[in-house]
N, C-alpha and C positions, 0 to 999 in steps of 0.2 A: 060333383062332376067337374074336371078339369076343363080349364077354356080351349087346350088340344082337343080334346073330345067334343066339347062345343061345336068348334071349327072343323071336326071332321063330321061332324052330323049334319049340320050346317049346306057341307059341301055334297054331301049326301055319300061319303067315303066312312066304309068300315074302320073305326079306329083298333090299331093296336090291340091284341089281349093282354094285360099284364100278367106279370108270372115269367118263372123261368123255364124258357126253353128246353123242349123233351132231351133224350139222349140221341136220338137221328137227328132232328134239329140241329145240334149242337156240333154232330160230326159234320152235317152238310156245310155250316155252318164255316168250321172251319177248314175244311175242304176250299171252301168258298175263298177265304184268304189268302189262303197258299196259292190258287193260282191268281190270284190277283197279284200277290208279292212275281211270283215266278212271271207275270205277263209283263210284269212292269221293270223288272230287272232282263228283258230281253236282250240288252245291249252286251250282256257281260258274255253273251257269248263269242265278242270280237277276239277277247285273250286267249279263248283257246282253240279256236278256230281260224285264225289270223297270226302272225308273226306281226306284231304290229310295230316292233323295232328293224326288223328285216324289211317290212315294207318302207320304211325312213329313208332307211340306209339305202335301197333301191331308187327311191324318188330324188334323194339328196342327189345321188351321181348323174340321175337324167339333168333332172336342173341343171347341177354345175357345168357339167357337158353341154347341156343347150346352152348356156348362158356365155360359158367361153367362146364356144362356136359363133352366135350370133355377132359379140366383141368384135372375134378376130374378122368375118366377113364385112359388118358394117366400119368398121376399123380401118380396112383398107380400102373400102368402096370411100371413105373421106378424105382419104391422105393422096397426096401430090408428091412425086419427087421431082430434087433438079441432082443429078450426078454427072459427074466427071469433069470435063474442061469449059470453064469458062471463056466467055465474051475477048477478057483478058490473058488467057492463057493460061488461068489459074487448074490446076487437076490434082487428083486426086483426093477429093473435101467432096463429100456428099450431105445433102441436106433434101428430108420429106418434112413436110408438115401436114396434121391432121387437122380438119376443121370441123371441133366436136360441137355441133348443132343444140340446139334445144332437142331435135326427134332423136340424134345421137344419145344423149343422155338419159333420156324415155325410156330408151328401149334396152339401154347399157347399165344403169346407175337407180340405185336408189334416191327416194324423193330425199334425204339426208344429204348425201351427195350435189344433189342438182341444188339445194339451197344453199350449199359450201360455197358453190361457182358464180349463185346469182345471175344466173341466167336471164333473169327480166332488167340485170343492169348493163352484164358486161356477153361481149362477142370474146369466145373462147380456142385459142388454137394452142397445140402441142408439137411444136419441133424440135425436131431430131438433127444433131450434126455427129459427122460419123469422117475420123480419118485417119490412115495406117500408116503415110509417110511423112507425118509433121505431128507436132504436139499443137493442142488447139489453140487457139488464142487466150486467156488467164482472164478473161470479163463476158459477159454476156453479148452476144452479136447483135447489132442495132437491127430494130424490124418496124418494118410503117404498112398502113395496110390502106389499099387503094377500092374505094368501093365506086364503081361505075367512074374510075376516073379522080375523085375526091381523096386528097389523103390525109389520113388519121394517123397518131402517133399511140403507141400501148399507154394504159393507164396505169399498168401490172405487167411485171416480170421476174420469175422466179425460177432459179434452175442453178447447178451448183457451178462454181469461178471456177475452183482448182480441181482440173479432171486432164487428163488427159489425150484419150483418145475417140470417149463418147461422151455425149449429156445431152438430157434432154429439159427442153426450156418450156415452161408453163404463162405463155404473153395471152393479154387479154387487153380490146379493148372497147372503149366505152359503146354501150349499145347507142346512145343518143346524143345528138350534136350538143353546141352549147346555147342552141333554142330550145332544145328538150323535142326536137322531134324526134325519132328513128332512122339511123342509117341507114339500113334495111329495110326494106318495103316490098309491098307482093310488085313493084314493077321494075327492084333494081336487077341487071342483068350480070353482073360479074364482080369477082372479089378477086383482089390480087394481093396477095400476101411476098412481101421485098423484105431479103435477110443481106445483111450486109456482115460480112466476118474477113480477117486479115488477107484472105485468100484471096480478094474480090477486092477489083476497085471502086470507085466512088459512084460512077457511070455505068457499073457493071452486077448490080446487085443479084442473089437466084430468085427470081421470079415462079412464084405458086399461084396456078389461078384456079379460081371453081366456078361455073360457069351456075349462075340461079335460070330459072330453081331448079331445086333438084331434086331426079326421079331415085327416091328410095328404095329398094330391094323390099319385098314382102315380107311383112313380121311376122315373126316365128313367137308365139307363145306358149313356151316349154312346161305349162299350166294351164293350158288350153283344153287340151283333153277331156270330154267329160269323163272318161276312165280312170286318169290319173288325178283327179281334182277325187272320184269316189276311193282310188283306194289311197290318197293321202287322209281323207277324215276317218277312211276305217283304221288307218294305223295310229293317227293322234288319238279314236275311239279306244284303242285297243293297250296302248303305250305310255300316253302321257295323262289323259283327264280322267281314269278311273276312280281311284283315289276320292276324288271329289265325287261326281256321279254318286257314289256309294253315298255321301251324305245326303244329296240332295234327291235322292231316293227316299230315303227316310225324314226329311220335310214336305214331299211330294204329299207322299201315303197320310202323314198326319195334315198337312193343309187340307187334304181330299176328303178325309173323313171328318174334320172337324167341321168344318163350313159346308157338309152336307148333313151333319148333327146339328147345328146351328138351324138350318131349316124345318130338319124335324119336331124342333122344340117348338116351332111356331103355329104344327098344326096343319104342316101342310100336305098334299095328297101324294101318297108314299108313287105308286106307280107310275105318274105322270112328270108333276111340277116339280116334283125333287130329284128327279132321276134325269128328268133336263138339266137342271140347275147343276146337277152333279158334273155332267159332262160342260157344258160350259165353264164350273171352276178349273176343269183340269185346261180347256184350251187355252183361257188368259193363263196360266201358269206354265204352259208351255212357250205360247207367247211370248211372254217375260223372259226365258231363260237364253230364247231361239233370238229374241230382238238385241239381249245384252250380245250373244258369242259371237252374232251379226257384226254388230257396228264394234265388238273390239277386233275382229279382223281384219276388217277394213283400216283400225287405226291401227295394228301394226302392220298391215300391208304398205299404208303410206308411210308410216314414221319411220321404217327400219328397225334399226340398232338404239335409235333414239326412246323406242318404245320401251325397250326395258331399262332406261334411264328413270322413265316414268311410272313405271309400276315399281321401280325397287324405293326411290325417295317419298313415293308419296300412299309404301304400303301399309304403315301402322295407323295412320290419319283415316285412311281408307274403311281397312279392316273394321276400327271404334264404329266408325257411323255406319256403315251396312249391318253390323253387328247389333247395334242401338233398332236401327230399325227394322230389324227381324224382330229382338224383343218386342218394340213398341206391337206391332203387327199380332206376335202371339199372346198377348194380354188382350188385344181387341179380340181377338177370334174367343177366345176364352170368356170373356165381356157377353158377347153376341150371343154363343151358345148357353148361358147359362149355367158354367160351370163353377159348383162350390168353388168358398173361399173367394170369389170373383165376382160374382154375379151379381153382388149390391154393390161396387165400387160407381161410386158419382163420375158421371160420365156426361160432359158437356150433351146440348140436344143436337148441338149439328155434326158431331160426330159419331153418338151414338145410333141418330138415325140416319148416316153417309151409308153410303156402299153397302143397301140392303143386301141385296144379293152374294157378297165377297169377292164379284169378281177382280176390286181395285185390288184389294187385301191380297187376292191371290197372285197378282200381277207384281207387285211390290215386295212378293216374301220373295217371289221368285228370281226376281232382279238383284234384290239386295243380296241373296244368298250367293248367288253366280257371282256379283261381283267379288264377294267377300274370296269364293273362291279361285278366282282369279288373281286376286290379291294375296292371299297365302301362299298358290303353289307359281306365283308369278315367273320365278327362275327357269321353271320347268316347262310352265308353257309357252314363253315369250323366246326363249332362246329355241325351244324346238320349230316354232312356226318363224322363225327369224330364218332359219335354214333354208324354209321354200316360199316363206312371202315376203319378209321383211327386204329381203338381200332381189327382189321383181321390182321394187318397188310400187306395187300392184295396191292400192284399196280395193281392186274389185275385186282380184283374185283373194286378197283375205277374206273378204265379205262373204265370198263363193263357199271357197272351204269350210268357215265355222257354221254357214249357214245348212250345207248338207251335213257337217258332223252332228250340228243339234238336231235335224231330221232323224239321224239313226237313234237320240235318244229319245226324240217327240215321238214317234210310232210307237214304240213299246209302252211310255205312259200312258198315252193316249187308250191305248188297246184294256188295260188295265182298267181304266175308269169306264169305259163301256161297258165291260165284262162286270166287273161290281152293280153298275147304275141297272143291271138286267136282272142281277137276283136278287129273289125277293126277299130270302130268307135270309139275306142281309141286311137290306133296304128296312127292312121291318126291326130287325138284329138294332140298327143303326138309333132307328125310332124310341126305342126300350130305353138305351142308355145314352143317350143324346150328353145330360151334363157329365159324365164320367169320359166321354169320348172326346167329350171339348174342352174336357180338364187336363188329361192327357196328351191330346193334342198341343193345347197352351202350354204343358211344360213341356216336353220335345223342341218344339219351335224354339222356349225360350232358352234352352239350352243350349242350342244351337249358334244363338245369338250369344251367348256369354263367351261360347266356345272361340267368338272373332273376336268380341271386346279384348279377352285375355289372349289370345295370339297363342292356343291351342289347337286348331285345327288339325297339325299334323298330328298332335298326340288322338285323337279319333281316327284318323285313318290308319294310325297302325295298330289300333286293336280291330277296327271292321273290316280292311280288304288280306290280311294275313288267313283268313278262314276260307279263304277263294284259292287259296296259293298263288296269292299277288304277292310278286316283289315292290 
């Protein structure tokens, strides 16, 4: 007598019959699979029920539309003109300057941007000279900027000599005296920004003032929406991460079944303990996938343009070691379960008796595989989310997005492993062939992982999602 049999007598649970399964059995059986595959591949219904490139192309023009819009109104809600005749008599020379804020560049610029300008060092303004009956002066016009009275000289100025009739000038200057305090403070009450150009005498400079603080116009966030935050992840579901999805379908299903064949071998009570155990492996696995698309949209929400600087140089480095540890992972699950060819490999005792249950294992394929994927189709996903979050400069709003996109993948897994954990004439199925199932599984997994080591991936998505009539 087997010590599973043992243990299920023990626990006072009918073990198992051995033997193969009748011919109803067997169709229920696999009845049983299919919709478990079909429950778990629910998402693929975005492609053809969804324009998921039409929806893009939809969200892209709100964006850029909001996003112009917003510019141009916070844009002029900053800027100051002084036109026409000076002090001196001087006409026809107009000069606005814009005094683009730290909340100006929040709400306008990506977090890439706002670190080009150093905003935690330097006070930022953009003027404009503009004139129809003189050629402008051939150097940049002297600027000093007057805070409650105190006057600073710029640290930085950049804007073109040889022009004409317009140019605009990029002065900046220091945020902090030369005690290192702040110029600016919640109690100073006025900025005066003094441009002096040939037009203008010495005495007569054009005087910009902005009065603090100041009451900003109500933000508009053109990603705000929960409508449009759902159907921008139904169109990135539907357009750009399929491809992947399709594989990591197929390490879901063998994670799922292996590390709940892994259980079985141990004797434990088919209707209860395993069929929990079951459902918990699939949540940490969803966990892992929902926690990785999480926090990488967040860092391309904040990094911008920057972000896929960072996925393209440091994708083959990447790839090896997520790829390493999917392998490593699918030789454990293989180990655990008891699967020939494996099953006597020497296996230290703190890790062969770590993460009884799987659920690290199942947490850690799930991570390593998302990011792998990520890293593969990095081009494709980094430049399309660049379009509605990189260019917000939003972490949250990225975070937002991949966070409901991995919901529409999490429900359908999730449903799936219920639907298995309930029948029994799989659950029992599962119990029969525990090492064949966790053999199987270990090589799938480790395949998987070779498939990033070698920098294959895309050659597997184009023999599995062409069967969908995916482009």
């Amino acid at each position: 007598m087997t010590i599973a049999t043992d243990a299920a007598k023990t626990a006072g649970v009918t073990p198992p019959k051995s033997g193969k399964p009748g011919f109803g059995k067997a169709v229920l059986l696999a009845i049983t699979l299919v919709v478990t595959l079909v429950l778990a591949s629910g998402w693929l219904v975005m492609p053809y029920f969804f324009e998921g490139k039409t929806i893009l192309t939809d969200i892209s023009e709100q964006v850029s539309s909001g996003r112009s819009e917003q510019q141009r109104t916070l844009g002029q809600f900053m800027t100051r003109v002084h036109n026409g005749i000076t002090e001196d008599g001087g006409q026809g020379f107009d000069v606005d300057a814009m005094y683009a804020s730290t909340t100006y560049f929040e709400r306008t610029s990506s977090a890439k941007v706002r670190e080009r300008y150093a905003l935690d060092k330097t006070i930022v303004f953009f003027v404009n000279e503009v004139t129809h009956i003189d050629l402008l002066n051939q150097e940049l016009p002297r600027f000093e900027l007057q805070v409650d009275g105190v006057a600073y000289e710029p640290t930085y100025m950049d804007g073109p000599i040889f022009t004409d009739h317009h140019r605009t000038t990029d002065v900046r200057f220091a945020l902090q005296d030369a005690a290192g305090n702040d110029i600016i403070t919640d109690a100073t009450k006025e900025l005066k920004l003094l441009v002096w150009n040939k037009y203008d005498a010495e005495d007569a400079p054009r005087t910009l003032v902005w009065n603090l603080p100041i009451n900003y116009p109500a933000a508009e966030n053109v990603l705000s929406s929960p409508t449009l935050i759902a159907a921008l992840s139904a169109g990135l579901l539907s357009a750009t991460l399929t491809p992947c999805l399709l594989q990591l379908l197929i390490v879901y299903m063998a994670t799922l079944t292996g590390l709940s064949a892994e259980q079985m071998s141990r004797g434990d009570s088919v209707p209860a303990v395993t069929r929990r155990r079951m459902i918990l492996i699939a949540l940490t696995f969803v966990a892992g996938f929902t926690a990785f698309y999480t926090f990488a949209g967040a860092v391309i929400g904040y990094a911008g343009r920057s972000a896929q600087i960072i996925f393209d140089s440091a994708s083959r480095e990447m790839a090896v070691g997520t790829g390493i540890l999917v392998i490593v992972m699918g030789i454990w699950m293989g180990i655990k379960s008891r699967a020939p060819l494996v099953c006597r490999m020497p296996m230290p005792k703190r890790v062969s008796g770590g993460d009884s249950n799987g659920y690290v294992r199942s947490f850690l394929l799930s991570v390593g595989f998302s990011l792998g994927c990520m890293v593969c189709f990095s081009g494709a996903i980094v430049a399309t989310l660049l379009v509605y979050v990189g260019m917000l400069g939003s972490a949250t709003v990225g975070a937002t997005i991949l966070f409901v996109f991995s919901m529409g993948v999490a429900i359908p897994f999730l449903a799936a492993a219920f639907f298995l954990s309930r029948t029994m004439s799989a659950m029992q199925w599962l119990s029969r062939y525990t090492p064949q199932i966790g053999f199987v599984s270990m090589i799938v997994i480790v395949a998987f992982g070779l498939v990033l080591v070698t920098d294959n991936f895309h050659t597997v998505s184009d023999i599995i999602y062409p069967w969908l009539g995916l482009n």
